[in-house]
Kinemage of the C-alpha trace (Angstrom):
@kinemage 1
@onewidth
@group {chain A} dominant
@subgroup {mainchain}
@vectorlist {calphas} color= white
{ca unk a 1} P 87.487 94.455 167.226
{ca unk a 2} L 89.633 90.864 167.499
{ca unk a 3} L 89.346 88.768 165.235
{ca unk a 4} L 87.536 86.076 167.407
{ca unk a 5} L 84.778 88.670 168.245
{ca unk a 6} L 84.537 89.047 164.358
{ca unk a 7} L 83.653 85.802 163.403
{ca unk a 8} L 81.595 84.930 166.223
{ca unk a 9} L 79.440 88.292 165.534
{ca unk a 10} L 78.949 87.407 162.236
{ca unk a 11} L 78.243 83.897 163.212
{ca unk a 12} L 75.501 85.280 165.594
{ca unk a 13} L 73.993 87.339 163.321
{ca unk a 14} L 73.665 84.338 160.558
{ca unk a 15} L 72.322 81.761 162.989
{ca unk a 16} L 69.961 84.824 164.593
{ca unk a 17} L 68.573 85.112 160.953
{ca unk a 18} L 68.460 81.457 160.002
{ca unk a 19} L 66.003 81.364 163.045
{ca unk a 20} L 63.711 83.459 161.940
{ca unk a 21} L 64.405 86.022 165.470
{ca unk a 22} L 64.976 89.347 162.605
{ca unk a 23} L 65.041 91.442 165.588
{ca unk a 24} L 67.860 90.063 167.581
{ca unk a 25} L 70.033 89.074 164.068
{ca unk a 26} L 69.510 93.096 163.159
{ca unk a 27} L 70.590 94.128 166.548
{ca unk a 28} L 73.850 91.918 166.484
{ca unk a 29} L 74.393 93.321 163.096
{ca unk a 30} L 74.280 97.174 164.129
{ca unk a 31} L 77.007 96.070 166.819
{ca unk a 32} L 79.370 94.915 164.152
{ca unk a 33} L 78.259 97.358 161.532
{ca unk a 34} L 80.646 100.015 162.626
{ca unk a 35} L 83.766 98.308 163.112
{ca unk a 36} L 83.456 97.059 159.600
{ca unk a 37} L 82.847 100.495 158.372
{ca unk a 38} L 85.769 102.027 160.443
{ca unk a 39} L 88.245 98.834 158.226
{ca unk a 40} L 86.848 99.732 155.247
{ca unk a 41} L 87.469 103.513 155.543
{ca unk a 42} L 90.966 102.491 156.837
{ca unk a 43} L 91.194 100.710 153.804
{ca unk a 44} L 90.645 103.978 151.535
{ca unk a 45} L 92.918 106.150 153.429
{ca unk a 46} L 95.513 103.639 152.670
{ca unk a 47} L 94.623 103.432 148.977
{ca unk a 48} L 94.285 107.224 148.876
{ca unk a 49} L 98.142 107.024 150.788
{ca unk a 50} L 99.268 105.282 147.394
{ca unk a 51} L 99.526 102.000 149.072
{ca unk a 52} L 98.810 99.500 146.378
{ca unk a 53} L 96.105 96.830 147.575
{ca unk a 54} L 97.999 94.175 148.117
{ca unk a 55} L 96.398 91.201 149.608
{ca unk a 56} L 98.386 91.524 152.451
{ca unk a 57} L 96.808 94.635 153.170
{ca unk a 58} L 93.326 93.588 151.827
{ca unk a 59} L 93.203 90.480 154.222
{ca unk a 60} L 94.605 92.667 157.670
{ca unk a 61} L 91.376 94.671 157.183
{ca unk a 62} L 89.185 91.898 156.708
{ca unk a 63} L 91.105 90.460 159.731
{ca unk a 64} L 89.844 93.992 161.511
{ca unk a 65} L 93.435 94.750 161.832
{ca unk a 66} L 93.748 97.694 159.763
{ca unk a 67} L 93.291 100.553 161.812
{ca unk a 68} L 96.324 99.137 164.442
{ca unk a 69} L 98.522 98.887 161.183
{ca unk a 70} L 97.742 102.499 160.680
């Protein structure tokens, strides 16, 4: 997932929640939920490589980046 589609999920989901619609701001999360969870397993297999976390490496997974590194 791009970076652009990133934030603008997440800023979906906050402004869905901020509303008070629960439904639509737990739908929009579910979308994003697994693209997270795909970086942060990328993440481990990295650590569990021996790559140290450098914050290089920490912010291209919060960047959703990871997994093209790979």
């Amino acid at each position: 997932m791009p970076v652009c589609c990133a934030s603008t999920g997440l800023y979906t989901v906050a402004y869905y929640f901020s509303m008070g619609r629960l439904l639509w701001g737990w739908l929009a999360l579910a979308v994003l939920l697994p693209g997270f969870l795909v970086q942060a397993l990328s993440y481990l297999w990295f650590r569990a490589d021996g790559h140290q976390g450098h914050c290089s490496l920490v912010m291209l997974h919060l960047l959703q980046l990871g997994v093209w590194k790979r």
